[in-house]
The first five atom37 places (N, CA, C, CB, O) and aatype in JSON, in Angstrom:
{
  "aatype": [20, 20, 20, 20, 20, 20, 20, 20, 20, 20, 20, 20, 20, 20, 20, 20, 20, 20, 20, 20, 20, 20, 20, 20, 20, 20, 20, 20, 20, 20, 20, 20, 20, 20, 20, 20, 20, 20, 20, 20, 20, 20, 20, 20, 20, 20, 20, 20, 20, 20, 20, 20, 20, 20, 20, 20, 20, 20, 20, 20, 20, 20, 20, 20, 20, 20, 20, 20, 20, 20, 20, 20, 20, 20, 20, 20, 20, 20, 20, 20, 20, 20, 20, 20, 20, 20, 20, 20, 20, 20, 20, 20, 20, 20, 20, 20, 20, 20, 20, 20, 20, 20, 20, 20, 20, 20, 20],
  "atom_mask": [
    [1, 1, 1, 1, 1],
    [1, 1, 1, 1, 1],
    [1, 1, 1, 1, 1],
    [1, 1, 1, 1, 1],
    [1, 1, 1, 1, 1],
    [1, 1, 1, 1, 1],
    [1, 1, 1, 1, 1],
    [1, 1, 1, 1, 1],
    [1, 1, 1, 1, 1],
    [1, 1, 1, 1, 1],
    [1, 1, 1, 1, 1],
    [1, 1, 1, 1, 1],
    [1, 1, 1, 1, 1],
    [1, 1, 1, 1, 1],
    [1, 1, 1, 1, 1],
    [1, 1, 1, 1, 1],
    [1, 1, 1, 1, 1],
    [1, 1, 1, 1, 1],
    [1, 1, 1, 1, 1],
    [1, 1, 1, 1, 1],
    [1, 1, 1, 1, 1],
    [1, 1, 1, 1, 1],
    [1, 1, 1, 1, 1],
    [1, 1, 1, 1, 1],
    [1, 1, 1, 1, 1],
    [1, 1, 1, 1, 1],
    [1, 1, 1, 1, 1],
    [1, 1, 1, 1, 1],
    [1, 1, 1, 1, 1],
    [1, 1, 1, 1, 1],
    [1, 1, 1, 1, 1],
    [1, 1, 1, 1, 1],
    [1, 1, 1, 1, 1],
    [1, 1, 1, 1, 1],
    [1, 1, 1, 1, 1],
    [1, 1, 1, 1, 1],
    [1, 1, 1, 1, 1],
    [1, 1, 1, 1, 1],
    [1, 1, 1, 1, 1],
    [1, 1, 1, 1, 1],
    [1, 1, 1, 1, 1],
    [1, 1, 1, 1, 1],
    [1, 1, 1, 1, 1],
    [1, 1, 1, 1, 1],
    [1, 1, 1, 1, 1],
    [1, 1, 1, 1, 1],
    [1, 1, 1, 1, 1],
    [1, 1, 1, 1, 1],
    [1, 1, 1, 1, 1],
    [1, 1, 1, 1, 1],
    [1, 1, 1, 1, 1],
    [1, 1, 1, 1, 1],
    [1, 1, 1, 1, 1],
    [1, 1, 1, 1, 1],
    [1, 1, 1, 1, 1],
    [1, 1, 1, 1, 1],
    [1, 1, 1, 1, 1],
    [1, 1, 1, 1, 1],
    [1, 1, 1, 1, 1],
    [1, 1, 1, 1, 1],
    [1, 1, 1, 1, 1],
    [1, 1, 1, 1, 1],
    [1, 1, 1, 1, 1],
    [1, 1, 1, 1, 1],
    [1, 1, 1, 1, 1],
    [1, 1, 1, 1, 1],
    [1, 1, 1, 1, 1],
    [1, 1, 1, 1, 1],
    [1, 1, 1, 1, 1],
    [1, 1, 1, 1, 1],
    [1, 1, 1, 1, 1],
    [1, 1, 1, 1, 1],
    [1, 1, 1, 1, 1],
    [1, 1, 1, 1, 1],
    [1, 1, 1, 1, 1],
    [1, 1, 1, 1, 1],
    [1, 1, 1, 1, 1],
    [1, 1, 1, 1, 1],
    [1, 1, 1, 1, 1],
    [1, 1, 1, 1, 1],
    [1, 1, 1, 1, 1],
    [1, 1, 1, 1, 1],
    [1, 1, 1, 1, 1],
    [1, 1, 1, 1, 1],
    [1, 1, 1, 1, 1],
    [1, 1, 1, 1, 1],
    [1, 1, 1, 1, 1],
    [1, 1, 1, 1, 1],
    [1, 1, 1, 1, 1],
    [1, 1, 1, 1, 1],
    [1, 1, 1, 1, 1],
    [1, 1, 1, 1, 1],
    [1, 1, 1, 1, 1],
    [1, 1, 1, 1, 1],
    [1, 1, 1, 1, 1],
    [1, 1, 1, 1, 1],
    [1, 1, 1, 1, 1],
    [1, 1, 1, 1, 1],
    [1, 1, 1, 1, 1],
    [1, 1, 1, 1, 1],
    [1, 1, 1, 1, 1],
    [1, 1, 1, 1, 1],
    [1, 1, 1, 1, 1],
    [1, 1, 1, 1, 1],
    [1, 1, 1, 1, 1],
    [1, 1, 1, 1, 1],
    [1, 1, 1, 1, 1]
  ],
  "atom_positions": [
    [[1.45, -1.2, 7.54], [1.86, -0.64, 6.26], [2.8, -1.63, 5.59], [2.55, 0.75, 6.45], [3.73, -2.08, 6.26]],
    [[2.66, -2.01, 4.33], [3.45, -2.89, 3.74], [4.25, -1.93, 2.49], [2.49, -4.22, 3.22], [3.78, -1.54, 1.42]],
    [[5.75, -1.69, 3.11], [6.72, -0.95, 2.24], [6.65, -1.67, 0.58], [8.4, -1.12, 3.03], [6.48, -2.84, 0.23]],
    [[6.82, -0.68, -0.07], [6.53, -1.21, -1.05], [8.26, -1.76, -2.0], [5.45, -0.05, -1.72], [8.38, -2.63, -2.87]],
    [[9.04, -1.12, -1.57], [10.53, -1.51, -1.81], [10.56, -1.94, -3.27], [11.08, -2.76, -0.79], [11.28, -2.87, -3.62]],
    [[9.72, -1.23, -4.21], [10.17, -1.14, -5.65], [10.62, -1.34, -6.19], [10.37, -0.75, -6.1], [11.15, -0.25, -6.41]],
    [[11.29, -2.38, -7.23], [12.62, -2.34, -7.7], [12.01, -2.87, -9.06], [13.88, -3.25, -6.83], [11.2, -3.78, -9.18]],
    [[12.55, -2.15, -9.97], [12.19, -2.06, -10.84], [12.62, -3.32, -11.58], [12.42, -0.97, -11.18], [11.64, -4.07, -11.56]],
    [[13.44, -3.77, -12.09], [14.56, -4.83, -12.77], [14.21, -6.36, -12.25], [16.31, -4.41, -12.22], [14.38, -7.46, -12.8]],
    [[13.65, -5.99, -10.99], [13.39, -7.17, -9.61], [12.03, -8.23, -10.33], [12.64, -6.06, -7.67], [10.88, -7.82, -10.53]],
    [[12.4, -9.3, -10.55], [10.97, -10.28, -11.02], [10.65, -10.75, -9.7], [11.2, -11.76, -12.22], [10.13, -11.87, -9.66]],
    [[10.8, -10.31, -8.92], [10.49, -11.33, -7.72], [9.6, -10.58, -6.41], [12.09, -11.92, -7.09], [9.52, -10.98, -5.24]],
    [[9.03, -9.45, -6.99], [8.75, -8.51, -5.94], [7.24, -8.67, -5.27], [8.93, -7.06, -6.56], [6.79, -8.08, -4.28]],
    [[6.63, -9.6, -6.06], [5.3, -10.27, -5.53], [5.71, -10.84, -4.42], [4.58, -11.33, -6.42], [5.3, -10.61, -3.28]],
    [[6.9, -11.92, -4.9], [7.2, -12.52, -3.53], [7.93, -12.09, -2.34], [7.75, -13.46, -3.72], [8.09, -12.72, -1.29]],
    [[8.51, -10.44, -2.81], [8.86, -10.05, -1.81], [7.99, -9.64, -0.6], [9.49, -9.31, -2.18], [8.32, -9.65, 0.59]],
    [[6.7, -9.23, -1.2], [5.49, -8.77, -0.81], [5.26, -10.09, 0.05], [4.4, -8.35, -2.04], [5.67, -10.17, 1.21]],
    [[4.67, -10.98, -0.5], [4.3, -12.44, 0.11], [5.25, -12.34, 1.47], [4.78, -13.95, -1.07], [4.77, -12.25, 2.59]],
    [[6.51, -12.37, 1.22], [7.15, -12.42, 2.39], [7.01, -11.73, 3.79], [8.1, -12.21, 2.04], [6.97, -12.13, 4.96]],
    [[6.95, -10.52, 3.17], [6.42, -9.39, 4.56], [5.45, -9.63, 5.12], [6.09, -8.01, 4.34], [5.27, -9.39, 6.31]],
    [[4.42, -10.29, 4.17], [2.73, -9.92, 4.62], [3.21, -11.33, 5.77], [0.9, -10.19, 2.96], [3.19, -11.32, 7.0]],
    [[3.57, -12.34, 4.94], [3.77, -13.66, 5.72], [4.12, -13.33, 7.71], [5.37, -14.52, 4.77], [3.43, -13.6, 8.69]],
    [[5.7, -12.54, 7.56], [6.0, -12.08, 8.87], [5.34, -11.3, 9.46], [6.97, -11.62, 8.98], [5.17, -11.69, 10.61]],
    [[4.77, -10.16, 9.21], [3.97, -9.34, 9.63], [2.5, -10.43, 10.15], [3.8, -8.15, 8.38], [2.45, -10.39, 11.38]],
    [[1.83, -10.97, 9.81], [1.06, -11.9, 10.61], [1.42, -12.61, 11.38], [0.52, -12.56, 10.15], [1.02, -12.64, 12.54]],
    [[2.52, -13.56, 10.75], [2.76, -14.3, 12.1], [3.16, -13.72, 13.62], [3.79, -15.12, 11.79], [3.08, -14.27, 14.72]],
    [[3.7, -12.19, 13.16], [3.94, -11.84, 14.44], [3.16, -11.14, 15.38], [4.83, -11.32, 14.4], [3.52, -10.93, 16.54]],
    [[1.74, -10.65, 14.72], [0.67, -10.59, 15.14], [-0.21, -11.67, 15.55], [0.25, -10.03, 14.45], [-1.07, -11.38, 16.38]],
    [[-0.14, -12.81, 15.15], [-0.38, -14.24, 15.64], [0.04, -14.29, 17.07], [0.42, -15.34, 14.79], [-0.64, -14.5, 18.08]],
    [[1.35, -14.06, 16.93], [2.02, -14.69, 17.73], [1.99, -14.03, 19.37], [3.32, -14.74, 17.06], [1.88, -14.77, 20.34]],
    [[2.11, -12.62, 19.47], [1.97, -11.83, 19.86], [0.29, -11.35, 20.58], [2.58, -11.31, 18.96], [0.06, -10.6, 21.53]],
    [[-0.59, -12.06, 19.77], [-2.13, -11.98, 20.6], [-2.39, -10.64, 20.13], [-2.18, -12.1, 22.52], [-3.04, -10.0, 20.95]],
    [[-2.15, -10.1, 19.23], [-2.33, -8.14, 18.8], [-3.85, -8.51, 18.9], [-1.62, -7.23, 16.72], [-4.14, -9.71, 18.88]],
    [[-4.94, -7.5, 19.01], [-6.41, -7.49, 19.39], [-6.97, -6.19, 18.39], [-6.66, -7.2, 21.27], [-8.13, -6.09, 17.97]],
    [[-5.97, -5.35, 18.15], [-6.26, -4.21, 17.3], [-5.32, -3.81, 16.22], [-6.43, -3.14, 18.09], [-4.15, -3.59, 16.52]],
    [[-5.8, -3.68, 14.85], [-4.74, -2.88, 13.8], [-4.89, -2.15, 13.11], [-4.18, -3.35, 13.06], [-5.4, -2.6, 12.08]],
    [[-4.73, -1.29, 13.09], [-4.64, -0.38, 11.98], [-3.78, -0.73, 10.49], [-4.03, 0.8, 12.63], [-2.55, -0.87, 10.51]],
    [[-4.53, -0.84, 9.31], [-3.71, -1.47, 8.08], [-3.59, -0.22, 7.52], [-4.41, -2.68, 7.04], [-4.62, 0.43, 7.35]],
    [[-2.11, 0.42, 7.08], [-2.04, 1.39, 6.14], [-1.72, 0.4, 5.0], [-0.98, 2.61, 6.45], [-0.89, -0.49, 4.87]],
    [[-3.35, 1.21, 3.75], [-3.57, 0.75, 2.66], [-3.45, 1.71, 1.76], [-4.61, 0.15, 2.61], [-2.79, 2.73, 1.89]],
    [[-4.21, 1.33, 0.69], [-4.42, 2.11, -0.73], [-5.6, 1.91, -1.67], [-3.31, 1.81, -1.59], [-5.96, 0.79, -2.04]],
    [[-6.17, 3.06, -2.04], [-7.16, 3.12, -3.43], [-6.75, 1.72, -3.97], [-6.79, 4.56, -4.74], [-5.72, 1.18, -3.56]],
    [[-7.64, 1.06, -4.98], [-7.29, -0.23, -5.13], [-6.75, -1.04, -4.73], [-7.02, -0.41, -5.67], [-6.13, -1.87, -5.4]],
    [[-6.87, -0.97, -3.07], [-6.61, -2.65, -2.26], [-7.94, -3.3, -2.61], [-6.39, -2.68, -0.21], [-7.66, -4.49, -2.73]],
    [[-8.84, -3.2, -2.76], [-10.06, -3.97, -2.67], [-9.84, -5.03, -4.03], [-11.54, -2.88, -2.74], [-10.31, -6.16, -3.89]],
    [[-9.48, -4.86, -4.71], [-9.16, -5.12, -6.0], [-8.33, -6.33, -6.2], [-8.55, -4.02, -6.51], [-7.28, -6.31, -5.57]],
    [[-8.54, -7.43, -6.95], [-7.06, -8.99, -6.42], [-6.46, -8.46, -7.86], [-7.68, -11.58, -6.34], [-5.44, -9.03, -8.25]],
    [[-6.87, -7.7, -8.45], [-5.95, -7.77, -9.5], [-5.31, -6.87, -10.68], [-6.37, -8.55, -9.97], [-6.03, -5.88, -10.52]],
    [[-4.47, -6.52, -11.72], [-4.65, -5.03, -12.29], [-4.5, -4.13, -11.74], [-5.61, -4.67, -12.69], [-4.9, -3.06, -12.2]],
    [[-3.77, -4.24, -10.34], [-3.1, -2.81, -9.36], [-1.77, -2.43, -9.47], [-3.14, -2.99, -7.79], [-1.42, -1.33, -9.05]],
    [[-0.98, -3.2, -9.97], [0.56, -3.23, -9.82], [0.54, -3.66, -8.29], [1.44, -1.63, -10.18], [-0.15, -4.55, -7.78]],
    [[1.83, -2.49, -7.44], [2.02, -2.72, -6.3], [0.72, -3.07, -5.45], [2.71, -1.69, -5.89], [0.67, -3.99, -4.62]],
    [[-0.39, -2.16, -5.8], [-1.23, -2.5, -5.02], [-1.51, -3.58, -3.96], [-1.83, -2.51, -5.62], [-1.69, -3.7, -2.74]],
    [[-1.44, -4.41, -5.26], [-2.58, -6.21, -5.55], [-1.46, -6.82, -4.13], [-2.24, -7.66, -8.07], [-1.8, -7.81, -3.48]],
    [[0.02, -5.98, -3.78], [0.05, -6.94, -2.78], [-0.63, -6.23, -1.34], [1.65, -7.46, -2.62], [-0.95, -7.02, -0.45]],
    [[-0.88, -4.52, -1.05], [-1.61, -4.41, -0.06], [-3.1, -5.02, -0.44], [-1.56, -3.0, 0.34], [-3.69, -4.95, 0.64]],
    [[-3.85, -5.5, -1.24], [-4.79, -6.88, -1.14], [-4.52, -7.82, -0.43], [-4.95, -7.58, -2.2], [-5.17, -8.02, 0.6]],
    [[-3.58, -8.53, -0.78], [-2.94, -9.6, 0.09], [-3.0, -9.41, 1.24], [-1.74, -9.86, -0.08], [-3.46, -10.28, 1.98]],
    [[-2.48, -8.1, 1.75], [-2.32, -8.07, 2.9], [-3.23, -8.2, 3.85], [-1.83, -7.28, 3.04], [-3.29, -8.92, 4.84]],
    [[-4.13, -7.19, 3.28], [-5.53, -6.91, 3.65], [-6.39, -8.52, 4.29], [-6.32, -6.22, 2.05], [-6.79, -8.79, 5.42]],
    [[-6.43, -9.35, 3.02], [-6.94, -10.52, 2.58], [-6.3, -11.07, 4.13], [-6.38, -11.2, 0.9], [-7.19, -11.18, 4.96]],
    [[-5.22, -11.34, 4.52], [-4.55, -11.99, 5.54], [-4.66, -11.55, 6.66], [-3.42, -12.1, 5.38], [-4.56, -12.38, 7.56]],
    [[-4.89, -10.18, 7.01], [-5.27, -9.51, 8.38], [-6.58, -9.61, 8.66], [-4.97, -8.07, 8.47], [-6.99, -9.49, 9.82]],
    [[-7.63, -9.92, 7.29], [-8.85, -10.33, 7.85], [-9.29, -11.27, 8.17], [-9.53, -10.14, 7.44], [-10.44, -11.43, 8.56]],
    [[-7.7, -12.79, 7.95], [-8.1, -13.94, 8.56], [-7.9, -14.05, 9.76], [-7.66, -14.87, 8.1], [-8.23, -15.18, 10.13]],
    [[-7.46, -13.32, 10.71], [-7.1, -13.55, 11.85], [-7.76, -13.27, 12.58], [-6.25, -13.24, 12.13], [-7.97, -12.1, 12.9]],
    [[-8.51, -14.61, 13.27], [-9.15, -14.67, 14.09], [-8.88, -13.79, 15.36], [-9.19, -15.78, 14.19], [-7.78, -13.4, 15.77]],
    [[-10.18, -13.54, 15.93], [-10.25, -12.47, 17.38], [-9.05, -10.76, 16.98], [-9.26, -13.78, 19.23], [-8.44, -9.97, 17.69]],
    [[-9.24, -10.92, 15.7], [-8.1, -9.33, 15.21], [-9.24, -8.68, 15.01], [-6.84, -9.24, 13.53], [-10.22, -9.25, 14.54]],
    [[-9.25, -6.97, 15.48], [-9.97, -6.41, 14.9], [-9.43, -5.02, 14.04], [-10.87, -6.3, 15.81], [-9.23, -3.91, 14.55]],
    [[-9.26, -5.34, 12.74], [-8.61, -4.26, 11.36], [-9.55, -3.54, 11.38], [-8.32, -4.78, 9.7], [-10.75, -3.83, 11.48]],
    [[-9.08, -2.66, 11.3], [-9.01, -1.19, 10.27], [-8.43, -0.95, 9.1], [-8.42, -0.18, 10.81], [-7.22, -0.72, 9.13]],
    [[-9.06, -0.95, 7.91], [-7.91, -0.71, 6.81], [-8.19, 1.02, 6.22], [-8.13, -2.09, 5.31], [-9.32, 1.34, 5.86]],
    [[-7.59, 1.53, 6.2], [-7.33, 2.92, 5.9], [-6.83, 2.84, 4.43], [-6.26, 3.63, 6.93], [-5.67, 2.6, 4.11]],
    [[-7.76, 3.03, 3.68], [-7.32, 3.0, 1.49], [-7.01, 4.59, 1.4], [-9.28, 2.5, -0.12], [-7.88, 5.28, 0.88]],
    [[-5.58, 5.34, 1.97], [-5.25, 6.6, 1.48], [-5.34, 6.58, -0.15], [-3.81, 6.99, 2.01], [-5.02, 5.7, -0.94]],
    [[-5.73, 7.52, -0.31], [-5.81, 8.1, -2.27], [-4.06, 8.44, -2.49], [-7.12, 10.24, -2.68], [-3.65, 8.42, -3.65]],
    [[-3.27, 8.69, -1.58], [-2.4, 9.38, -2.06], [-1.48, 9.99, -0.67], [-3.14, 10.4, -3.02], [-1.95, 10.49, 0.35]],
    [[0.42, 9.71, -1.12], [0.85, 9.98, -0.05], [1.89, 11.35, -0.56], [1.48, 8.61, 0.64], [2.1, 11.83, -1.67]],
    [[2.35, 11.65, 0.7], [2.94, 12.52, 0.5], [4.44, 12.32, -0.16], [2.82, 13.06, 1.55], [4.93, 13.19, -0.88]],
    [[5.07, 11.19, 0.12], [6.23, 10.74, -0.42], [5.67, 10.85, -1.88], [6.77, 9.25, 0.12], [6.69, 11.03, -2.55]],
    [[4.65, 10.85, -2.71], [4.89, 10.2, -4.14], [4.9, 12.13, -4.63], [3.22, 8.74, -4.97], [4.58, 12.56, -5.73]],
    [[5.17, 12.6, -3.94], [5.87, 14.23, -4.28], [6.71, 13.89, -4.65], [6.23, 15.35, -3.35], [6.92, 14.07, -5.85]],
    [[7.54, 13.31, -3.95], [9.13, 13.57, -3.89], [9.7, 13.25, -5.54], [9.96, 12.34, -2.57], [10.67, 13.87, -5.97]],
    [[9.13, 12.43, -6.19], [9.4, 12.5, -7.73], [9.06, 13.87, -7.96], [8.52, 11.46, -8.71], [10.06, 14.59, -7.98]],
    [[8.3, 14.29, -8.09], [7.44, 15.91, -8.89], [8.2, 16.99, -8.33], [5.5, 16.33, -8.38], [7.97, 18.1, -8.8]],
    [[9.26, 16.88, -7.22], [10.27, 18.16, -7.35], [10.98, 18.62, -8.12], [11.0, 18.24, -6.75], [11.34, 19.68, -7.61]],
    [[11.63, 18.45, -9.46], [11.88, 18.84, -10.55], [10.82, 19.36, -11.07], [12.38, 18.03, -11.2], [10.77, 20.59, -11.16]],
    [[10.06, 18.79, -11.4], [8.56, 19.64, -12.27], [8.41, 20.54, -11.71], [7.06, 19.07, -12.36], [8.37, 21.61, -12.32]],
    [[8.23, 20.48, -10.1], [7.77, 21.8, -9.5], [8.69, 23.04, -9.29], [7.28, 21.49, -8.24], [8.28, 24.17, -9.03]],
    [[9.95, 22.67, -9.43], [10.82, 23.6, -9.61], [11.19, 24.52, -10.93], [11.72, 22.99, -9.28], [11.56, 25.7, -10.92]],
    [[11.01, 23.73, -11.97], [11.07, 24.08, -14.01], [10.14, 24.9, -14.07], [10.65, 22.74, -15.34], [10.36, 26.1, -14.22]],
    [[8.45, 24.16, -13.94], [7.69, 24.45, -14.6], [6.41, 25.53, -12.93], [7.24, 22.8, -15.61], [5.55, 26.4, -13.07]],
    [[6.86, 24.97, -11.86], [5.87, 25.5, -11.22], [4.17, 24.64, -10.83], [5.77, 26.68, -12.11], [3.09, 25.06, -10.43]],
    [[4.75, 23.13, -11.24], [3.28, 22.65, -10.91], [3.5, 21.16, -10.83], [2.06, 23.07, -12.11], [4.22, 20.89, -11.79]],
    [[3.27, 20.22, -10.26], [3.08, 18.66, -10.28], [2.42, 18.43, -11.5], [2.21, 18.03, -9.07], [1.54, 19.17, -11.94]],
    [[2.84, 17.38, -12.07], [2.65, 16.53, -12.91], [1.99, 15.09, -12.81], [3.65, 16.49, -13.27], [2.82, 14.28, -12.42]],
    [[0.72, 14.52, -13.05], [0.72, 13.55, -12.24], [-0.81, 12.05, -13.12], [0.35, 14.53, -10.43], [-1.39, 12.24, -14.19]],
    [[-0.88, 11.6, -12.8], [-2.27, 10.83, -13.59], [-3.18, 10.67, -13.3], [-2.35, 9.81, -13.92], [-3.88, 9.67, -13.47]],
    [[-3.63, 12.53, -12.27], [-5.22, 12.73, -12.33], [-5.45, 14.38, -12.97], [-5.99, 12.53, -10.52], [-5.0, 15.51, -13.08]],
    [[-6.29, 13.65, -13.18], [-7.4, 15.15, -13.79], [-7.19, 16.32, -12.48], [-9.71, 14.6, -13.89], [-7.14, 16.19, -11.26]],
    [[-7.1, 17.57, -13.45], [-7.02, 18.4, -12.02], [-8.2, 18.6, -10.61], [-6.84, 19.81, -12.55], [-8.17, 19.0, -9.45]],
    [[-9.08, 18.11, -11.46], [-10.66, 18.3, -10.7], [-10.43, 17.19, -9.58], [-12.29, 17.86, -11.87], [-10.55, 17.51, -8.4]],
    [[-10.04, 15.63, -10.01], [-10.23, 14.83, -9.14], [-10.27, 15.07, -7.45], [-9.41, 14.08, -9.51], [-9.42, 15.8, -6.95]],
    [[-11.01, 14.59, -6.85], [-11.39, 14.95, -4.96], [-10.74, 14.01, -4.32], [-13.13, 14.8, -4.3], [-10.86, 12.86, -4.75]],
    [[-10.14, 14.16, -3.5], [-8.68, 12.93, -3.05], [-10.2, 13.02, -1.6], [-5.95, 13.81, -2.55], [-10.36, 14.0, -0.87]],
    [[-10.87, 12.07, -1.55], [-11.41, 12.0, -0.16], [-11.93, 10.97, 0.75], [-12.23, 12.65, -0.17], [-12.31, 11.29, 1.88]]
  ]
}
């Protein structure tokens, strides 16, 4: 899972990304890991036009260079932390607020 550590004001948060993904391999390198599980996201597949996304791409992109590794990448639609904004709404009004259609199928 590559934290996404947000910061809004921050110009540098690609490279903060770069950085993690960087350690996080090498220490799977280093270490001989044989199996991983990648917690991802809806538009990792994507290099570009994701926001945070585009760096679980990266990541992705880098766990599939590693030789004799065998990934799993898991693209969740949606976590439970991105509630934790919509507790006010759900408290005022009685409902999440959010940028899907109510119909959409999280599956």
């Amino acid at each position: 899972m590559l934290q996404p550590n947000y910061i809004i004001t921050s110009n540098e948060f690609r490279a903060y990304q770069k950085s993690v993904i960087n350690t996080i391999v090498s220490a799977l390198e280093q270490a001989e890991v044989k199996n991983v599980v990648s917690l991802s996201s809806w538009g990792a597949d994507k290099e570009k036009d994701t926001g945070p996304v585009t760096g679980l791409h990266l990541l992705e992109q880098r766990l599939n260079q590693i030789e004799q590794l065998n990934v799993l990448h898991l693209r969740s639609g949606y976590f439970m932390e991105n509630l934790l904004s919509q507790i006010k709404n759900i408290l005022i009004h009685d409902f999440a607020r959010g940028p899907f259609l109510p119909d959409v199928q999280f599956l």
